[in-house]
Each structure stands twice: as C-alpha cells, then as structure tokens.
LOTI-479067 format. One record per residue (C-alpha): chain; residue in three letters; x, y, z. Coordinates in pm, whole numbers, plus 50000, padded with zeros to 5 digits. Example, Ala and Ser with C-alpha at 12.3 -4.5 7.8 and 13.67 -1.06 7.14 Angstrom:
LOTI-479067
 c   r     X     Y     Z
 A ALA 51230 49550 50780
 A SER 51367 49894 50714
END
This chain:
LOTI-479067
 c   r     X     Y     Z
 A UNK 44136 62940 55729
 A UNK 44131 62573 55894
 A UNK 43834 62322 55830
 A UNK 43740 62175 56171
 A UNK 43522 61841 56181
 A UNK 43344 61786 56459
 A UNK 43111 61485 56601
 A UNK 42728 61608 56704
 A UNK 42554 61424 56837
 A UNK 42160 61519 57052
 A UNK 42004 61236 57170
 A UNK 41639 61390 57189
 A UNK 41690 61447 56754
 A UNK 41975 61233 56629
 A UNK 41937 60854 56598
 A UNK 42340 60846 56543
 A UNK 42677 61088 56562
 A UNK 42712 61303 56260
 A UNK 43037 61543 56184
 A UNK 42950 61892 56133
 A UNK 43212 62095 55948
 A UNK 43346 62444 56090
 A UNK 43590 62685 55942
 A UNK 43843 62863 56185
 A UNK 44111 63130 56141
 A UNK 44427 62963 56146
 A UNK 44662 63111 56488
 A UNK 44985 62946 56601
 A UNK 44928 62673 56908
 A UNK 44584 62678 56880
 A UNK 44480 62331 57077
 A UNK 44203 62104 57010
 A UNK 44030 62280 57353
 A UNK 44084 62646 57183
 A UNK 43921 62542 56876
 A UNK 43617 62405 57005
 A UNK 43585 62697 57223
 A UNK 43621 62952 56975
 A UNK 43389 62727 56720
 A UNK 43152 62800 57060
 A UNK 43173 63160 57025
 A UNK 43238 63214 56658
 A UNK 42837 62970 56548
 A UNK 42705 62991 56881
 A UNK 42728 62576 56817
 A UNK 42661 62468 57151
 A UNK 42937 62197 57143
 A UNK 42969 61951 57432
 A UNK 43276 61817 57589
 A UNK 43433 61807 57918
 A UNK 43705 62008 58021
 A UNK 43905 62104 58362
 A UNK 44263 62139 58441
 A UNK 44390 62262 58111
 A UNK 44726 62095 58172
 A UNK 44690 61759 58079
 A UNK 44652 61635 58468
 A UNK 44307 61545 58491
 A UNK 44223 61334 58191
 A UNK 43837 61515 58162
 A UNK 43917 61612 57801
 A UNK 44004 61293 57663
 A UNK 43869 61290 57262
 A UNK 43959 61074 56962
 A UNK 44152 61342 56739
 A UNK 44171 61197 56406
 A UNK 44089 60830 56517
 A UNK 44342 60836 56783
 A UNK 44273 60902 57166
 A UNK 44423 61205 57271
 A UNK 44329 61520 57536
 A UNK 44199 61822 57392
 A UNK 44430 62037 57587
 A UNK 44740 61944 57436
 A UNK 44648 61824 57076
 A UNK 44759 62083 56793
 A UNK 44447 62157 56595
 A UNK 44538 62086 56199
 A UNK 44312 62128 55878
 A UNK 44055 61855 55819
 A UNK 44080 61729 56172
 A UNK 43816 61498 56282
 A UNK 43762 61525 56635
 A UNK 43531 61259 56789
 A UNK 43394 61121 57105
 A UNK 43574 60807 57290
 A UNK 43471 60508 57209
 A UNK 43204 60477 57481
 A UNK 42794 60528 57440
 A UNK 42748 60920 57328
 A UNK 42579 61128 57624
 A UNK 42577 61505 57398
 A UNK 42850 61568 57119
 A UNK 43188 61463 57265
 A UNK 43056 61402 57592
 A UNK 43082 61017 57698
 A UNK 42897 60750 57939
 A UNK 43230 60580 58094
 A UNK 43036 60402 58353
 A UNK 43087 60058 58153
 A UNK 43463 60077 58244
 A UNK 43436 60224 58559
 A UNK 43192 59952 58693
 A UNK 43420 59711 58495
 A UNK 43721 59830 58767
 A UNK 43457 59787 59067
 A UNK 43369 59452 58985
 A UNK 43725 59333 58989
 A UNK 43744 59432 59361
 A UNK 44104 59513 59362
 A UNK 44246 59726 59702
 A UNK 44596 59674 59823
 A UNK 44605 59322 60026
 A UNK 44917 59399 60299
 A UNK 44973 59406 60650
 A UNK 44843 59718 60766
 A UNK 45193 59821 60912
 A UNK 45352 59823 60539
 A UNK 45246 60185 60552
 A UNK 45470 60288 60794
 A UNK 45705 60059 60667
 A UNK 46017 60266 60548
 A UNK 46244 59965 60456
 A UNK 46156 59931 60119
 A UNK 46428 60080 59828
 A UNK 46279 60269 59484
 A UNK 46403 59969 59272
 A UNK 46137 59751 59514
 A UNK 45869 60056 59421
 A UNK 45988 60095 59040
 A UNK 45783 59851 58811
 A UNK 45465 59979 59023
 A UNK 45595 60342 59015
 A UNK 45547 60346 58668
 A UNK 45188 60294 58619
 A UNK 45021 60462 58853
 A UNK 45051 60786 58693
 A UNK 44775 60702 58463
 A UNK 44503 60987 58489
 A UNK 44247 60795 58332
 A UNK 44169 60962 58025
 A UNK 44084 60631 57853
 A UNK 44271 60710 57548
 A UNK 44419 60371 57523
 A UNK 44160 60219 57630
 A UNK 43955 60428 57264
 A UNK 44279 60321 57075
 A UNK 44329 59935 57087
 A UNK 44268 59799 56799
 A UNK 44204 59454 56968
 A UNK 43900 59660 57207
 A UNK 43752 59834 56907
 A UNK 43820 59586 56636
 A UNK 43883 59231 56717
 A UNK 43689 59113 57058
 A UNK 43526 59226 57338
 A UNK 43711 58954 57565
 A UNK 43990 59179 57599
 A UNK 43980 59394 57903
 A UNK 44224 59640 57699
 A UNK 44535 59814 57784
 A UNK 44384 60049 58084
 A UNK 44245 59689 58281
 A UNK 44605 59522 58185
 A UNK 44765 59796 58407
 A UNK 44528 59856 58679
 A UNK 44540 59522 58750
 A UNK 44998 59547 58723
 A UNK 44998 59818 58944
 A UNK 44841 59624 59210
 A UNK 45025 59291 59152
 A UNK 45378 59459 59143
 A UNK 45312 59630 59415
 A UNK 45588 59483 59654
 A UNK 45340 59567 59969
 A UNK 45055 59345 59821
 A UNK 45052 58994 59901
 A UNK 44735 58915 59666
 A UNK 44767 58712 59296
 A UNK 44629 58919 59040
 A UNK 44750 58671 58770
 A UNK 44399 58534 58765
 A UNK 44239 58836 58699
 A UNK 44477 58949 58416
 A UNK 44459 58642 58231
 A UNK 44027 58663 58276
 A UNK 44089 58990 58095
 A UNK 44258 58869 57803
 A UNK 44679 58891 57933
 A UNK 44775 58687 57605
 A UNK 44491 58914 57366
 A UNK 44717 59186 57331
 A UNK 44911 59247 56998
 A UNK 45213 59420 57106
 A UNK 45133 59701 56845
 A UNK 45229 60004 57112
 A UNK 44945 60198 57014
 A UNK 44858 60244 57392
 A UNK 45188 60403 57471
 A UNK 45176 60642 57195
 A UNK 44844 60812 57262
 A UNK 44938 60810 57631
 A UNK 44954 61205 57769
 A UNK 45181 61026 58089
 A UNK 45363 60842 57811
 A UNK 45311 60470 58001
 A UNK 45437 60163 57803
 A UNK 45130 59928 57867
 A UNK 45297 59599 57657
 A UNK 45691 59649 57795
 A UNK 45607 59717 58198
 A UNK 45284 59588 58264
 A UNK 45219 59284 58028
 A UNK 45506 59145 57918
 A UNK 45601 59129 58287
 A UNK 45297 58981 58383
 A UNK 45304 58698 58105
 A UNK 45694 58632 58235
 A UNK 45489 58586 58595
 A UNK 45255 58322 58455
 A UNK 45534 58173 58254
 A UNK 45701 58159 58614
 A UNK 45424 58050 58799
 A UNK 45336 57769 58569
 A UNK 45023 57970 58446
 A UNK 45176 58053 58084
 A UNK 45226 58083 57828
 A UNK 44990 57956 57548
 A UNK 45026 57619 57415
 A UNK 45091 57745 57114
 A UNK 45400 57956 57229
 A UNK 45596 57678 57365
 A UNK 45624 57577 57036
 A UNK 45869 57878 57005
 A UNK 46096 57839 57259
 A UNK 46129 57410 57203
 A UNK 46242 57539 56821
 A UNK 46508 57765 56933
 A UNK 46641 57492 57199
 A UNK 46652 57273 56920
 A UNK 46758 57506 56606
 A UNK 46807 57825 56731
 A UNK 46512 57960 56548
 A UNK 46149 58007 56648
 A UNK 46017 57804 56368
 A UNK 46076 57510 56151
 A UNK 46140 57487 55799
 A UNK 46160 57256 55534
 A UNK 46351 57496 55293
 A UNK 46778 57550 55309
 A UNK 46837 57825 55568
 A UNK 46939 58160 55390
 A UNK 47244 58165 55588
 A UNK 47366 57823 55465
 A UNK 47265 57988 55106
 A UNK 47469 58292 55106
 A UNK 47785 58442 55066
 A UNK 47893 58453 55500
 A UNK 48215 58655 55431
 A UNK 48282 58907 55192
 A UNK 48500 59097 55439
 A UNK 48241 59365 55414
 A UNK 48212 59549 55799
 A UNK 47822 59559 55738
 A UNK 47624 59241 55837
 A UNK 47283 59118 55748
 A UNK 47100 58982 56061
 A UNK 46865 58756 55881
 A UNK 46601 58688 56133
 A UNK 46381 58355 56202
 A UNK 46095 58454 55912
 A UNK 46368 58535 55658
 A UNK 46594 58231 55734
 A UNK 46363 57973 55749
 A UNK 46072 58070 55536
 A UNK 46146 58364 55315
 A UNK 46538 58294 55198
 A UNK 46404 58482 54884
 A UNK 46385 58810 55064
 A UNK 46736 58763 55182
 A UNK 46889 58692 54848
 A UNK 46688 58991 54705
 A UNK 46864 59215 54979
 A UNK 47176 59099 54843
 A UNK 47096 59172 54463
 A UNK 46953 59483 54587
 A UNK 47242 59638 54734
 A UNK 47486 59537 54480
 A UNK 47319 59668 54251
 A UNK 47408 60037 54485
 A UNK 47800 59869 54531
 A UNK 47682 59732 54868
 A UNK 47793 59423 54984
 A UNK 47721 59224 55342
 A UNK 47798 58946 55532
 A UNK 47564 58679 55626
 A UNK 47751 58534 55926
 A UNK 47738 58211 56043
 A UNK 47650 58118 56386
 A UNK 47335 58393 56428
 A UNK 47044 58249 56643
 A UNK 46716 58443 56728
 A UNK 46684 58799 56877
 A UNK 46463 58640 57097
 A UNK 46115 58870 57004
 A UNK 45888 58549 57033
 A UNK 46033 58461 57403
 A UNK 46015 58824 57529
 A UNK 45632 58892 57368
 A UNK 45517 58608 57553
 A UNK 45714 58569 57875
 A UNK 45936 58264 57830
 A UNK 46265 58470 57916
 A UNK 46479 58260 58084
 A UNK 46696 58141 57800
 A UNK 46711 58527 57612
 A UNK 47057 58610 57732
 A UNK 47223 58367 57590
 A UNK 47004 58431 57260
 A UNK 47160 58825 57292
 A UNK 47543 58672 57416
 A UNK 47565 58434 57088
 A UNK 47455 58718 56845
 A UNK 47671 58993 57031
 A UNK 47964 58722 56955
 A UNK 47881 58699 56606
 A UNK 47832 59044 56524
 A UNK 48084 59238 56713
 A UNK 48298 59302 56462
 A UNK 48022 59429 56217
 A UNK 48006 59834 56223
 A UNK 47634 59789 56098
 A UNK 47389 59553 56145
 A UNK 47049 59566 55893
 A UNK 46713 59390 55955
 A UNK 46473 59353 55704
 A UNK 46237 59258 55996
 A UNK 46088 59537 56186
 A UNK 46020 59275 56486
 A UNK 46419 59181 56508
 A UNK 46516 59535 56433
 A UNK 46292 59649 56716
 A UNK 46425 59366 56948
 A UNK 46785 59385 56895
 A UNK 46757 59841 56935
 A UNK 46507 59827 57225
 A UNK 46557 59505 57477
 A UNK 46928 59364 57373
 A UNK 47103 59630 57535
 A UNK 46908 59558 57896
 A UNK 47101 59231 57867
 A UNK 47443 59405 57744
 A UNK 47454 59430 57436
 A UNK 47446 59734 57195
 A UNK 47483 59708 56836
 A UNK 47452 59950 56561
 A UNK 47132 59830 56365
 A UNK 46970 59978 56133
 A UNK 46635 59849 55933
 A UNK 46663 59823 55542
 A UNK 46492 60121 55444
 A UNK 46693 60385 55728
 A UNK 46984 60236 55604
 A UNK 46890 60242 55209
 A UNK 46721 60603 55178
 A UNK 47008 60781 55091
 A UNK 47210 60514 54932
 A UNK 46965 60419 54673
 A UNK 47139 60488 54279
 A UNK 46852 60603 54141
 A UNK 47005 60639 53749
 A UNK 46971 60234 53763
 A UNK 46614 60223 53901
 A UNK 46356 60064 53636
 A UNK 45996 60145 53580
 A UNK 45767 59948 53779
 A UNK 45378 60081 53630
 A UNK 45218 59962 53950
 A UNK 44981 60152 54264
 A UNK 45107 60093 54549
 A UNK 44984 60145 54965
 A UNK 45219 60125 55268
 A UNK 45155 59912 55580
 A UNK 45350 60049 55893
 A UNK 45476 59775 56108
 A UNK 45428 59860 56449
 A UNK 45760 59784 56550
 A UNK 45897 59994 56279
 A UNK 45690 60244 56292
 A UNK 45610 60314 56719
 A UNK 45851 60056 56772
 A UNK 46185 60199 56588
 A UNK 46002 60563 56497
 A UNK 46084 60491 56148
 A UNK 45790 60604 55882
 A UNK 45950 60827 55631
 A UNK 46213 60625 55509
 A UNK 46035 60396 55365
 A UNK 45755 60610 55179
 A UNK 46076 60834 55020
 A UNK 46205 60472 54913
 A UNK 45900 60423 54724
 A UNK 45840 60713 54560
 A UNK 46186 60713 54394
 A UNK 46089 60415 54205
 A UNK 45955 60547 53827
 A UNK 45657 60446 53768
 A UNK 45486 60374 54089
 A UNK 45202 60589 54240
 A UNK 45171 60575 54555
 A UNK 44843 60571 54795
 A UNK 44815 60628 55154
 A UNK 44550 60422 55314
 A UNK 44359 60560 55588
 A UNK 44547 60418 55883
 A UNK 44849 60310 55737
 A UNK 44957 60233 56119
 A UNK 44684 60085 56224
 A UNK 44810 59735 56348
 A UNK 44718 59422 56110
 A UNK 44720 59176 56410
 A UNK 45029 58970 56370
 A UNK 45221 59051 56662
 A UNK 45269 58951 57006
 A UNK 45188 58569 56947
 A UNK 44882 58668 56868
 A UNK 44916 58503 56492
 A UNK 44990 58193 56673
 A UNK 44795 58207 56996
 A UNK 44478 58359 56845
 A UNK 44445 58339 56514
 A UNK 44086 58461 56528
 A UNK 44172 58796 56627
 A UNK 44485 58862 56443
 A UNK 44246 58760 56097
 A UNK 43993 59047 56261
 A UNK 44260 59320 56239
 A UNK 44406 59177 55887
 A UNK 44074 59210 55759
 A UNK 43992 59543 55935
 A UNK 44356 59661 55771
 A UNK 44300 59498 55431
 A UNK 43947 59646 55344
 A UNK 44181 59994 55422
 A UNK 44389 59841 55134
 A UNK 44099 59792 54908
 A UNK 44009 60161 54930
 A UNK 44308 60267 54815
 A UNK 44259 60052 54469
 A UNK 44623 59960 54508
 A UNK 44748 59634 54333
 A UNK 45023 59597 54640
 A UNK 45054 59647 54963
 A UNK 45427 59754 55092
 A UNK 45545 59648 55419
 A UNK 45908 59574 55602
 A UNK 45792 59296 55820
 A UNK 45726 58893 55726
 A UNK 45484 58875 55986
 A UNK 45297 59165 55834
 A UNK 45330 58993 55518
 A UNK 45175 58685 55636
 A UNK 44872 58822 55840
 A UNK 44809 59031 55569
 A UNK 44796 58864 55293
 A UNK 44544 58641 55485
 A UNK 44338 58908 55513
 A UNK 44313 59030 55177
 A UNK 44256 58673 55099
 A UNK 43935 58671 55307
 A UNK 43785 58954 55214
 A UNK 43795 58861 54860
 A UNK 44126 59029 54738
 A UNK 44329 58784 54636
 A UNK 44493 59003 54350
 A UNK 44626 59216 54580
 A UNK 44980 59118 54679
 A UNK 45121 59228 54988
 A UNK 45491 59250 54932
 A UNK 45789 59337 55155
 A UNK 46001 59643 55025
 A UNK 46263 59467 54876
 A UNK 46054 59285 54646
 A UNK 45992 59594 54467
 A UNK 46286 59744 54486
 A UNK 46403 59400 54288
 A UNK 46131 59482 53990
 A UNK 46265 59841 54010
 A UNK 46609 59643 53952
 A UNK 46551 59422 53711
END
C-alpha cells in the first residue's frame, strides 16, 4: 500500500486548502491521473482536477506534485506524495482560477507585427525560424510559471518564466518587425536567477534562461538597453584582470604550486581566486592526502558565467580561446565551482572548445581513502547548487561524499534544490530578492537543526550565509565541501 496526500479544498466549507490522506494499492506505472481516479472510485472522494488529452499535449492537468509543477498524466505516483493545486486562487480541490495570467498575456497586446505578405513568404531558412521554433511548443500548463522561486518567493514584479518566453517568441520571430525589449524588461528580464527550475518541470522540456532570456538580455546589452549597472562592473574587471571581481588578497594561482607535471588541472574560478584562495589550498591538501596532485596553471582567465548570465557576450570567446590554450594539455579539468563547472561543460563548447571537466565531488566519490578519514561529530544539510545540480545533473556525488565522513549525520532539508538566490546577477543586480530566497532556503536549514550547511558553490556560500545571518542563525555555518572534507583530514 501507497499513502497518497492530496489538497481539498470547498469553498462553500473550507476557509483554506487542507491535505487529506488516502491509501492506494501499489501497481507498476500508476500516474498521478490514475491515482486520483482510482482514490475517486475506491472513497467515493469527489476529487477535483482537470483532465483531457492524457498525453501530455494539452497542459489541462497541470498540478504541483511534491512542490514542483508537473502534469498529472505523466508523473509516477510515489509514497507520501503531496499533490497540490498550482499556485493560482483555488476554484474546488486541484482545480485553479488562471485568469490572473491569462489577462496578464491580454494586456500585453502582443500579435505578430509583419507585412501581411510574410505569410506567403517562403524565403526564409530554419536557422532564421530556430530561436522562435523553440518556444512555441509551450502548451501552457503553467508549471513554470507554479515553480519559480522568484514568482512564489521573492517578488511579484517578475512576470516569471512563462511571460519571459511569450514575449521571446514574438521578438525572435524573424517575420515581426515590433521591439518587445520594452515589455520584457517591464516584466522583470534581469529578475530571473538562472536556477533552471523552469526547464526541469517543463513536459516540452523548453530552456526558459538559455533561449529566451539570456538572448534577450544579449539584445538589450546590444541595443544599449542593458545590462544593469551593477553588471558592468563584471565585464570592466575581466578587461582589466581577467576576473569578474576585485580582490585585495594574493590570487590562489600566484599562491600555488602551477606545475607538478600532474595531467589533471585545477580551474580555480573568479570566487576561489580572488576571494576564497583558502578553498583552493584545501583542494590541494585534500587530494594529497588520496595521492592526488594538480596543477594550478598560470595564465587562466574567467569562464565567462557573469558575461553570458547577463548578456555582455561580445568579449566570451576570447575568455573560452585563452583557457582552451591553457588547459589543453590537461586530461582533466576540476571545478570546485558549480557556476564555472556548468559554464565551461554547457556553453564553452558552442564557442569550440571541449574539455574534460569534472566538479570536485564527481571527480572525488570514488577516489576518496576512507582508512585516513577523521571523525568530524557534526549534523550536517546539503544545499544543491543549481548549476550542479539541474545545471551539471550532479546530486549524488556529493551526499555519498558526506556520508563517508565518521561522525557526521546527515539531514536532508526539505528542498535541498530549491534555489538560494545567488545566481544570474541577481546577488549583484538585486540584492533584495536574492536575500528573499536565502532566507526562504535558510529557515529550510533551520529545520533540519543542522550546525552546517554543505554546498559546492562560493556564490551559494555567500548568499547563504547572508541568509542564515538574517534570520537569526548566525551559528550555522554554511561551508563548501572541501572544508569538511579538511576537518575529516586533519
């Protein structure tokens, strides 16, 4: 037997949603849909929810499974599911009012601006229809839109990742003729996190961030209507440094040992070079102590992460031409930064360049001497970086890296991937809402009672920390991985 939780909700006796629970006999592909149905039949429950096409085509079925947007029609039913409305004013049980978002769309009056021969006109090529090709398959289930953590956490001034490409499949359109830049920055272009969230609860599997607004923040960068102040900032410190931030500390890579003849290189990242060289030496302790040894090499600029999130792409190839130089004798490359690691996998090899990288704890997992492992008495959570995480589709690794370490017990938090708001220049550009989403992620923290949070990404570090700090838990330390694997070391 299966425990099924489901959101009631009748407006004529219930001043707000409750979960009912419902027990089900477990069977093999059983689907969100199937299990509501046969809770139906089995206690005559009277469940609402919407339903049509059964094949994931029409988007009617759209529920949050487990705090995630998702269609009932393809979603695996599992034991203690939660299955919930979208995040839109309850109607009856999982049935939604969606007019807010749909009279949202009609107020932005957007139709396809062209001469009216274009539509006879069979000149244009598929690359010309591509970018716009890619996001109108949307069926408008609203799952991203009940998924953002920046919608349902942070502020209300973001039109959230269903407006961001609505509006992109209109303005890269090559028929239209219209600017729709206006609109997407009115809607909150430079509010979005990066986190990939979107993308992953997608049925049509659309990448909201990568072809709708990163694309339209490189227009406004273009069109002299970008970026934020606060991102130029990045791209004047790599024209002057080669790193996306200043420092008043020695660089890692002028502290360490550049050659060791080792064919494994440590690509040390902006956060890690300029304001966390202890990180970098602990990665060195760390694997000598498993008969490890790197390279730091000399001559390594930024992956470029901070110029790509926020449009400013003009100078990124010869960001991904100096590091290919550097590295291309290296058989491995590791990150400790789940941003670069994501960067140098995902978007160096559109500009030509494929390494083989690998992030700390993927690379670590199975190397790790355990007989030489201390005891470190400590309780411990895990943060998922989203570019580690969605990003890189790394989320084992690290847990199994933490529960080798003696001593340490080890909590999972409610949304351990949840995003903690430090991403896509939002730290820099909007500070308010990346401390929103620290604070949303830190109170998850709290719950846990652990005395550290465990992460593999500075920026993470940062944003969290700040958030634990506001909400009154300064004891809690959020740590990056190799810290403890130093203690469990030492």
């Amino acid at each position: 037997m299966i425990k099924v939780y489901v959101s009631r909700f009748n407006g004529e006796t219930d001043t707000e949603p409750h979960l009912e629970c419902y027990e089900l006999e477990e069977q093999p592909h059983m689907k969100v849909l199937d299990a509501l149905q046969a809770i139906n039949e089995k206690y005559d429950a009277d469940i609402s929810f919407r339903s049509s096409c059964r094949a994931g085509q029409c988007g009617s079925c759209g529920i949050m499974f487990n705090g995630n947007g998702a269609l009932a029609c393809q979603k695996d039913i599992k034991d203690d599911a939660i299955i919930e409305p979208l995040r839109f004013p309850v109607i009856e049980d999982l049935i939604v009012d969606k007019s807010s978002i749909e009279a949202k769309v009609k107020d932005l009056e957007l139709s396809l601006q062209c001469d009216h021969k274009c539509e006879f006109d069979d000149s244009m090529t598929k690359d010309e229809t591509a970018d716009t090709k890619k996001l109108r398959s949307c069926i408008e289930c609203y799952s991203c839109l009940s998924t953002c953590p920046v919608v349902n956490i942070a502020t209300e001034e973001f039109g959230g990742p269903y407006l961001m490409r609505y509006i992109s499949k209109f303005d890269f359109d090559p028929r239209d003729k219209f600017d729709r830049l206006k609109e997407a920055i009115d809607e909150g272009l430079y509010s979005c996190t990066s986190c990939g969230k979107c993308m992953a609860v997608c049925p049509k599997n659309i990448n909201t961030f990568g072809d709708a607004i990163e694309k339209l923040r490189a227009i406004a960068v273009a069109n002299g209507s970008g970026p934020l102040p606060e991102h130029v900032a990045f791209k004047e410190n790599i024209l002057e440094s080669g790193r996306s931030i200043k420092t008043d500390k020695t660089p890692f890579v002028e502290q360490a040992e550049n050659y060791t003849g080792s064919k494994i290189a440590f690509f040390t990242g902006c956060m890690v070079d300029y304001k966390f060289p202890e990180i970098g030496q602990m990665l060195v302790d760390v694997l000598k102590e498993n008969g490890i040894d790197i390279d730091v090499p000399e001559g390594q600029v930024c992956c470029g992460s901070p110029l790509l999130r926020t449009g400013q792409t003009d100078i990124v190839q010869d960001l991904v031409d100096k590091n290919k130089e550097v590295f291309k004798d290296y058989d491995t490359i590791i990150t400790i930064c789940s941003g670069c690691g994501a960067t140098l996998k995902n978007n160096h090899p559109e500009f030509g360049s494929k390494l083989h990288v690998m992030d700390i704890s993927e690379f670590l997992v199975d190397k790790l001497d355990e007989s030489k492992l201390k005891e470190v008495n400590m309780t411990v959570t895990y943060h998922d970086p989203c570019h580690l995480g969605r990003g890189q589709g790394i989320k084992d690794a690290p847990r199994e890296i933490i529960e080798k370490i003696p001593g340490v017990e080890f909590k999972e938090m409610k949304y351990p991937c949840q995003c903690c708001g430090a991403g896509g220049g939002i730290k820099s550009g909007k500070p308010e809402i990346a401390l929103e989403l620290s604070k949303s992620k830190a109170e998850m923290i709290k719950e846990t009672g652990a005395e550290a949070v465990i992460t593999i990404c500075p920026f993470c570090e940062l944003n969290l920390q700040d958030g634990l700090n506001a909400i009154g838990c300064e004891d809690v330390k959020c740590m990056h991985i190799l810290e403890l694997l130093k203690k469990a070391y030492e």
